[in-house]
C-alpha positions as CSV (number, residue, x, y, z in Angstrom):
1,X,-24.4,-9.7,-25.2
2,X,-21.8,-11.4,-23.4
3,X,-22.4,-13.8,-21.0
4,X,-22.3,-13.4,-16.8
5,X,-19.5,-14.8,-15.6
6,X,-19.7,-15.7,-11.4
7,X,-16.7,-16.9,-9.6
8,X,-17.9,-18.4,-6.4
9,X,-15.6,-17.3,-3.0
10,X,-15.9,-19.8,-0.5
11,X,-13.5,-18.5,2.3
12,X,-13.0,-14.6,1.7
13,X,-14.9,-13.5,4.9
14,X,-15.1,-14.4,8.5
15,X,-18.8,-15.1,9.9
16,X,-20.4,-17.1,12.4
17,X,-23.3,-16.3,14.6
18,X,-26.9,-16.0,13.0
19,X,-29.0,-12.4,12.9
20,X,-30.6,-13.1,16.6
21,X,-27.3,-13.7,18.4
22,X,-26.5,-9.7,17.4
23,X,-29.6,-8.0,16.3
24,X,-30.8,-4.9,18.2
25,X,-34.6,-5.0,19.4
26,X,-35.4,-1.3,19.2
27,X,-38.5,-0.2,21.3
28,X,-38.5,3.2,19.1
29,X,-41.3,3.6,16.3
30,X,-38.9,4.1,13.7
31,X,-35.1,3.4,13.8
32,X,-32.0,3.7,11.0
33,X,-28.6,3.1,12.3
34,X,-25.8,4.0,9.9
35,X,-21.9,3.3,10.0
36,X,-20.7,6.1,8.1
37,X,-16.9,4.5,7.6
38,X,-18.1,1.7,6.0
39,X,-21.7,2.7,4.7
40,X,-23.3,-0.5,6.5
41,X,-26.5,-0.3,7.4
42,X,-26.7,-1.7,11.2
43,X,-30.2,-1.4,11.3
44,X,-33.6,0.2,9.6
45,X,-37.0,0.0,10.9
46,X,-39.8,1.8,9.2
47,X,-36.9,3.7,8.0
48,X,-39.1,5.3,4.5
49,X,-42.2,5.7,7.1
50,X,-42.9,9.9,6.6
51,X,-43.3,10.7,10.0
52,X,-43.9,14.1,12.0
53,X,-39.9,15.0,12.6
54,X,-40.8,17.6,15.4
55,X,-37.2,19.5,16.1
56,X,-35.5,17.3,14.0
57,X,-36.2,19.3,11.2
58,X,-33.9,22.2,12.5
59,X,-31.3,20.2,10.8
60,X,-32.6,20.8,7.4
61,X,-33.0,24.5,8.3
62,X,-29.4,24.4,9.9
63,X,-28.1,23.1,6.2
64,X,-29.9,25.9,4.5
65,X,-27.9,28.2,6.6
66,X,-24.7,26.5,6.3
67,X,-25.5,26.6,2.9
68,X,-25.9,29.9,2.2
69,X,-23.0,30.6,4.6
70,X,-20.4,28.2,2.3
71,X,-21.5,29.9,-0.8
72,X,-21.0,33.7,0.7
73,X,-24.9,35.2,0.1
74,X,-24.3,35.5,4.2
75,X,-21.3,35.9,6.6
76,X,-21.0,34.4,10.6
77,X,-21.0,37.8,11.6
78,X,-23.9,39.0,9.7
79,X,-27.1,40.9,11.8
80,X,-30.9,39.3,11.4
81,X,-33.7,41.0,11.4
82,X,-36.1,39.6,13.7
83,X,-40.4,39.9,13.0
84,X,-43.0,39.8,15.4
85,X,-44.3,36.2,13.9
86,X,-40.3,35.1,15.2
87,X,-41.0,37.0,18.4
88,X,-44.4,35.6,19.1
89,X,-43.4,31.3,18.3
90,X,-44.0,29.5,21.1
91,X,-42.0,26.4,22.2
92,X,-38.8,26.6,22.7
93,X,-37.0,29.8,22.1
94,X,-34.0,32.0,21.9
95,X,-36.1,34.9,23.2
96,X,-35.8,37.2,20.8
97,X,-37.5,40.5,19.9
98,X,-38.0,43.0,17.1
99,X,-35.0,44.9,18.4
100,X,-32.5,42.3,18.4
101,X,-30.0,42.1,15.7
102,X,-28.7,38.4,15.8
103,X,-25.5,37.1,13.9
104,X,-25.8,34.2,12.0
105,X,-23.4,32.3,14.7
106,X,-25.6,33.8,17.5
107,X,-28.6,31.8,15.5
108,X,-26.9,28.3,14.9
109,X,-26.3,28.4,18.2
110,X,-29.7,29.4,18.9
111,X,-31.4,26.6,16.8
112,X,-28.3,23.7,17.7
113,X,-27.9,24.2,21.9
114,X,-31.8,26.4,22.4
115,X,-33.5,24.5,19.9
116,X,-35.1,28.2,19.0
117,X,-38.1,28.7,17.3
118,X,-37.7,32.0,16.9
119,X,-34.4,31.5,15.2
120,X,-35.7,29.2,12.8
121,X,-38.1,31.7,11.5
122,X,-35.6,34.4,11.3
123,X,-33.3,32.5,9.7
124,X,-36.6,31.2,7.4
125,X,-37.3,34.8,6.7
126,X,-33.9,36.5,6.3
127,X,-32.9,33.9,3.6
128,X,-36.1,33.8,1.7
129,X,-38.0,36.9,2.8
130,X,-40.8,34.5,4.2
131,X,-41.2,30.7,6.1
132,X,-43.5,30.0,3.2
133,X,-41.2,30.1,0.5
134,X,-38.1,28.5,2.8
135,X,-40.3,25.5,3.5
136,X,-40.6,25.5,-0.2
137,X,-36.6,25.9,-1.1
138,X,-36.3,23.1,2.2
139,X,-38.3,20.7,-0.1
140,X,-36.5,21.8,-3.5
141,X,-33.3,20.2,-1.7
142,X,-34.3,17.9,0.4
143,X,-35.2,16.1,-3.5
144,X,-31.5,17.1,-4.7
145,X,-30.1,15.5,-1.6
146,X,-31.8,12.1,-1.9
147,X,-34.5,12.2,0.8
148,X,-37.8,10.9,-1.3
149,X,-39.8,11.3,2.2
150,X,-39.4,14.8,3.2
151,X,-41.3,17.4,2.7
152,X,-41.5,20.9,4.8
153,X,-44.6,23.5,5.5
154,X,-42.1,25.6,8.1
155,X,-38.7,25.9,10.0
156,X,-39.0,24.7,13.2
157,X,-40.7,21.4,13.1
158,X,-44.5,22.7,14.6
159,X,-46.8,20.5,13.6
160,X,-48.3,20.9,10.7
161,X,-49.7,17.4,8.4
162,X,-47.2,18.5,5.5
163,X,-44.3,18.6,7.8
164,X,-42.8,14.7,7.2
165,X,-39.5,13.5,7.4
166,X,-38.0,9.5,7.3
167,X,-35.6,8.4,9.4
168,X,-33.9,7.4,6.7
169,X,-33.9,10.4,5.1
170,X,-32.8,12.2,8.6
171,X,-29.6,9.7,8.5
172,X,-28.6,11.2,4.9
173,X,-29.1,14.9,6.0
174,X,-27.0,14.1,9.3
175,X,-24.4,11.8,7.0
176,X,-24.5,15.4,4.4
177,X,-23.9,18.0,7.4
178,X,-21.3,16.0,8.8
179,X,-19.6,15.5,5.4
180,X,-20.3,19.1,3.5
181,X,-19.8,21.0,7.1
182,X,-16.8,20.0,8.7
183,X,-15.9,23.7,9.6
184,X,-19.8,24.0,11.2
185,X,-20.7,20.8,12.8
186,X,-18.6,21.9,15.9
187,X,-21.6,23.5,17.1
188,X,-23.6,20.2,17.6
189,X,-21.5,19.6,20.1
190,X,-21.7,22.6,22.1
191,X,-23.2,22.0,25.3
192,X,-24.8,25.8,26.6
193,X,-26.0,28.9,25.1
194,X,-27.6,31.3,26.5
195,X,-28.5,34.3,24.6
196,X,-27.8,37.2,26.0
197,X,-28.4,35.8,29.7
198,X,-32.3,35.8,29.4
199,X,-32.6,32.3,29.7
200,X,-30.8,30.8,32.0
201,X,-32.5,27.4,32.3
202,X,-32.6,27.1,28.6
203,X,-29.4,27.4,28.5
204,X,-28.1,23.4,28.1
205,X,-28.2,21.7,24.6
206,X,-30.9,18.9,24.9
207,X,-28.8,16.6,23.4
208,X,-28.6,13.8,26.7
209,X,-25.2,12.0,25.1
210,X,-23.6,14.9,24.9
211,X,-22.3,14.2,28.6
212,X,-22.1,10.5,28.7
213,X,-18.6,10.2,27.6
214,X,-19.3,7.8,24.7
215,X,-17.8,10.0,21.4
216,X,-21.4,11.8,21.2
217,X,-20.9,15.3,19.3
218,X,-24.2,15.6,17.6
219,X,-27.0,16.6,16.8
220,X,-30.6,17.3,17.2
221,X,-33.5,16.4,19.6
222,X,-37.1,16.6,18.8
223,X,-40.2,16.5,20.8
224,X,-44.0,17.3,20.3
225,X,-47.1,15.0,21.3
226,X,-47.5,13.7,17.9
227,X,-44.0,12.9,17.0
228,X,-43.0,11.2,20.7
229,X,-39.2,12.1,22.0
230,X,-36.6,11.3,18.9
231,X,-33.0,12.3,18.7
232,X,-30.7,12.4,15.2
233,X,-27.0,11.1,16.6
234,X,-23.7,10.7,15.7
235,X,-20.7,9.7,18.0
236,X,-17.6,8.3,16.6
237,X,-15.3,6.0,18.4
238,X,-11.3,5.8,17.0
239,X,-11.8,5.6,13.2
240,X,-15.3,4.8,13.4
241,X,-18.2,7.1,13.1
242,X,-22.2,5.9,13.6
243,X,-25.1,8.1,12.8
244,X,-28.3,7.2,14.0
245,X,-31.8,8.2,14.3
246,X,-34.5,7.3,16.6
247,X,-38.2,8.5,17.1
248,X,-41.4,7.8,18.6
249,X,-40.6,7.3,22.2
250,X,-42.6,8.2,24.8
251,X,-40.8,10.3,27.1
252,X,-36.9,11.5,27.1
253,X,-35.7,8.8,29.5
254,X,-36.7,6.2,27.2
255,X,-35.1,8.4,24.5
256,X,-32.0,8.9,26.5
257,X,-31.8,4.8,27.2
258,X,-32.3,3.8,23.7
259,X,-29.9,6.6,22.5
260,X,-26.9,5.3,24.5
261,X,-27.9,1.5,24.1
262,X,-27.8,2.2,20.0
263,X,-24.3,3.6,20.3
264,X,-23.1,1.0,22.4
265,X,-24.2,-2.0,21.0
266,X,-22.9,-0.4,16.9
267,X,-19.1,0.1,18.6
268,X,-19.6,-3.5,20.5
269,X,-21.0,-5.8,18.2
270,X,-19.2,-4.9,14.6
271,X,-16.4,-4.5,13.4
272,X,-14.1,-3.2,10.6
273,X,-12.0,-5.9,8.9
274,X,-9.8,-5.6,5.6
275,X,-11.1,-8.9,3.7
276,X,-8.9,-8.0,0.4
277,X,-6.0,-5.9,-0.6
278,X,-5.6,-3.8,-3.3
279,X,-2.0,-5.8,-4.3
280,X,-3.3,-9.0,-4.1
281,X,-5.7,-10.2,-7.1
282,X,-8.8,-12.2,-5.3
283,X,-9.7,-14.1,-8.8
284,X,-8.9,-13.9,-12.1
285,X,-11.3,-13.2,-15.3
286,X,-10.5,-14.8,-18.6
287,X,-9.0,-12.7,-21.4
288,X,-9.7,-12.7,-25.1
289,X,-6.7,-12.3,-27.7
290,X,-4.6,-11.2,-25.4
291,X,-0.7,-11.5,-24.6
292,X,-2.0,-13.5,-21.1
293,X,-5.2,-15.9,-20.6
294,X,-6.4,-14.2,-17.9
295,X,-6.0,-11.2,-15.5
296,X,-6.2,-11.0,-12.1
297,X,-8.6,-8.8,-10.2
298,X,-8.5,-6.7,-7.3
299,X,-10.1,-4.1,-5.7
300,X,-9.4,-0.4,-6.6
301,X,-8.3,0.3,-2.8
302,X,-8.1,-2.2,0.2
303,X,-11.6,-2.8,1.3
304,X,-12.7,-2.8,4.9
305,X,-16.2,-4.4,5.5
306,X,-18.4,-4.1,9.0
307,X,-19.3,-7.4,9.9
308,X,-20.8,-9.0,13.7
309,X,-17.8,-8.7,15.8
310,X,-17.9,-12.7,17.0
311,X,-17.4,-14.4,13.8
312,X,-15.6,-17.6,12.6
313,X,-16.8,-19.2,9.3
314,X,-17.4,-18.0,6.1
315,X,-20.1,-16.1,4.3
316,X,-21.1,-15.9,0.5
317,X,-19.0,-13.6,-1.9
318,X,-18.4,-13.9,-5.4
319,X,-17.0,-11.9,-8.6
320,X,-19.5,-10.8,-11.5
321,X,-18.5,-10.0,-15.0
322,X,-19.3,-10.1,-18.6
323,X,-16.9,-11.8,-20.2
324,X,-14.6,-13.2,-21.7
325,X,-12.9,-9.8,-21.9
326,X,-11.1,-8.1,-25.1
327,X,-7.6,-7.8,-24.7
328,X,-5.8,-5.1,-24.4
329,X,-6.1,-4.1,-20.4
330,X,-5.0,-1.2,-18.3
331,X,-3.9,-1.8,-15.0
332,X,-6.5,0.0,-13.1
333,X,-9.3,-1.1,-15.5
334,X,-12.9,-1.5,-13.9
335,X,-14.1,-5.5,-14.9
336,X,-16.2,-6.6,-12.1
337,X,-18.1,-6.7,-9.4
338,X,-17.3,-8.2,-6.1
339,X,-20.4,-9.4,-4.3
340,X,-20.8,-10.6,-0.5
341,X,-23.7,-11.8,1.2
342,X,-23.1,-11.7,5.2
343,X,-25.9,-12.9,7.1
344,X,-28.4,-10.4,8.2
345,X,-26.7,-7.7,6.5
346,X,-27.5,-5.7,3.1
347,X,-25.6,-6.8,0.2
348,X,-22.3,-5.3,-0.1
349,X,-21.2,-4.5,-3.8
350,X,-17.5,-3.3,-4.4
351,X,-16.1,-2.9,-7.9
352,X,-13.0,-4.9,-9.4
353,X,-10.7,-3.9,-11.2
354,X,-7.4,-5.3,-13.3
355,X,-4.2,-6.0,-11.2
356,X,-2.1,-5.9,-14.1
357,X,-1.6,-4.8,-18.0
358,X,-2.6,-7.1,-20.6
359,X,-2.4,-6.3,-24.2
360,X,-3.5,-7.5,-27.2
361,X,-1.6,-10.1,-28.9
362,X,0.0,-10.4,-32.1
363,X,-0.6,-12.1,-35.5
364,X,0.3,-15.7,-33.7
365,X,-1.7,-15.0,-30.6
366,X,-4.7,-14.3,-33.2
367,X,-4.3,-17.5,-35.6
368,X,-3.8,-19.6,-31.8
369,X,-7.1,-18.2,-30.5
370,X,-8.6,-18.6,-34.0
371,X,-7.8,-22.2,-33.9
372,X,-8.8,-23.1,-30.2
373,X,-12.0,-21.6,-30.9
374,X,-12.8,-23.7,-34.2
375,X,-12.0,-26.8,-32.3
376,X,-14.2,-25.5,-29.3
377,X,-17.1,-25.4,-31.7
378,X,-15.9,-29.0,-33.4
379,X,-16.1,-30.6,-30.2
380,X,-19.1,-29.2,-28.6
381,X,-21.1,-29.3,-32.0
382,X,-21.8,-28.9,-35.9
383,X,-20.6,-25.6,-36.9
384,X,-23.3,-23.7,-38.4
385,X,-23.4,-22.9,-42.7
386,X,-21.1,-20.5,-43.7
């Protein structure tokens, strides 16, 4: 196997102040705070705990829906039927009966701006003839999504001791609607519906960002005694985006508070610098019978990291690869691994890769090579028995 080789960085980032001068004290059970532009991690608490996700999980439901919708087995104009199990949910609600004929749209809008029970269930029901087997299908792809911590016994989020959901794994369903939906997430921004005018103080999205001015245009609030208050946000700011989840609050103003002081202090305190280009080579790796001694390394496209906004010294980066390596090279060749360290931070792994063409050398380039490595041997030691 060929040996690791590590080319220490000293002066490739800028970073000063330690992990107390910008760390957020969250007063929420469990807290996960994502920059989607970068994928930094801004902060995780408890973030793999399964906890009860209360409304929350109307997300999960909403992405079974936009499934289904993206892949045509439904249309936004299609009719629901609604049962009397729908009819009868308690909670929050659409207010439907077993006479109504809801579109899909009317339902989204039910479950996004509503928070509808009911319209979880006919949703549940019209796209796998029961809530059982949804909840089942739910779990089937929350596992083909990524979330290891999720797992569903109904629709709408009433309690139930199956029902569990990370934060963590509410950040990646948020991160996948906002990613796979772009032609649906609109609707987590609406601010009213009110179905057919029969409920008129049910009519604002719970959603208390929404309103504040701060780039808020998502998505989901969740409430039950077991679960505290807990929201699933996103708000971008300029070419930033932040998707966060918080939970176990004890009422909505402290949910409301801690909402608006986790989007503020993620645009505040951090921001996006490029820290290498993909035209200029950061270090070089050494080549093997090739035309050139070495090639120099870069990244595939220019890379922008997140870091503490008030910085001024530099943090720990360095290049990874197994070398020396075999000549010839393609410009655009994958050879290592770019490494950085920033204080109180997740590591940050990038890939390298060559900055130039190097090809394999000729019959004198060979007998050269041939000869440095004899003497290498020579010097450092007694050749072995041939």
């Amino acid at each position: 196997m060929k040996p690791a080789f590590r080319h220490i960085l000293g002066a490739l980032l800028l970073c000063q102040l330690p992990l107390t001068a910008w760390a957020f004290d969250t007063a929420a059970k469990a807290a996960y705070v994502l920059d989607q532009s970068t994928g930094t991690v801004l902060l995780s608490k408890n973030a793999d705990d399964p906890l009860p996700p209360a409304s929350m999980s109307k997300l999960m439901t909403l992405y079974m829906l936009f499934d289904a919708l993206r892949d045509g087995r439904v249309g936004l104009n299609e009719q629901f039927t609604v049962s009397t199990k729908a009819k009868e949910m308690g909670g929050s609600t659409m207010f439907l009966n077993e006479l109504d004929r809801p579109t899909a749209d009317e339902l989204i809008q039910g479950i996004v701006v509503s928070s509808g029970n009911d319209a979880t269930v006919v949703v549940a029901e019209g796209l796998a003839g029961s809530e059982e087997a949804f909840a089942a299908q739910m779990t089937e792809m929350a596992k083909r999504l990524g979330m290891t911590h999720s797992t569903f016994a109904n629709a709408s989020g009433w309690p139930h001791p199956y029902q569990r959901m990370s934060v963590r794994d509410l950040a990646i369903l948020a991160e996948r609607l906002i990613e796979e939906f772009p032609e649906f997430y609109q609707y987590f921004a609406q601010k009213e519906f009110n179905y057919k005018d029969r409920s008129p103080a049910n009519r604002f999205n719970r959603n208390p960002l929404l309103r504040l001015g701060i780039g808020a245009d998502g998505l989901k609030t969740g409430h039950t005694q077991e679960a505290g208050y807990g929201l699933v946000g996103s708000a971008k700011q300029g070419d930033r985006r932040v998707i966060f989840v918080v939970t176990g609050l004890p009422d909505q103003a402290a949910r409301t508070e801690e909402a608006q002081a986790v989007v503020n202090w993620s645009f505040r305190h951090f921001v996006k610098k490029t820290i290498a280009t993909a035209d200029t080579p950061i270090a070089t790796a050494d080549v093997w019978m090739g035309v050139e001694r070495s090639v120099g390394l870069v990244p595939a496209e220019d890379l922008q990291l997140l870091l503490p906004a008030l910085n001024d010294k530099s943090v720990a980066a360095e290049v990874v690869y197994q070398g020396p390596l075999h000549a010839p090279i393609r410009k655009g060749d994958e050879l290592a691994e770019l490494v950085i360290k920033p204080e109180g931070l997740p590591e940050i792994r990038r890939p390298l890769v060559a900055h130039q063409d190097v090809p394999a050398g000729g019959f004198m380039v060979k007998v050269t090579t041939a000869a440095q490595h004899l003497f290498t041997r020579f010097v450092n030691g007694p050749m072995e028995a041939m």
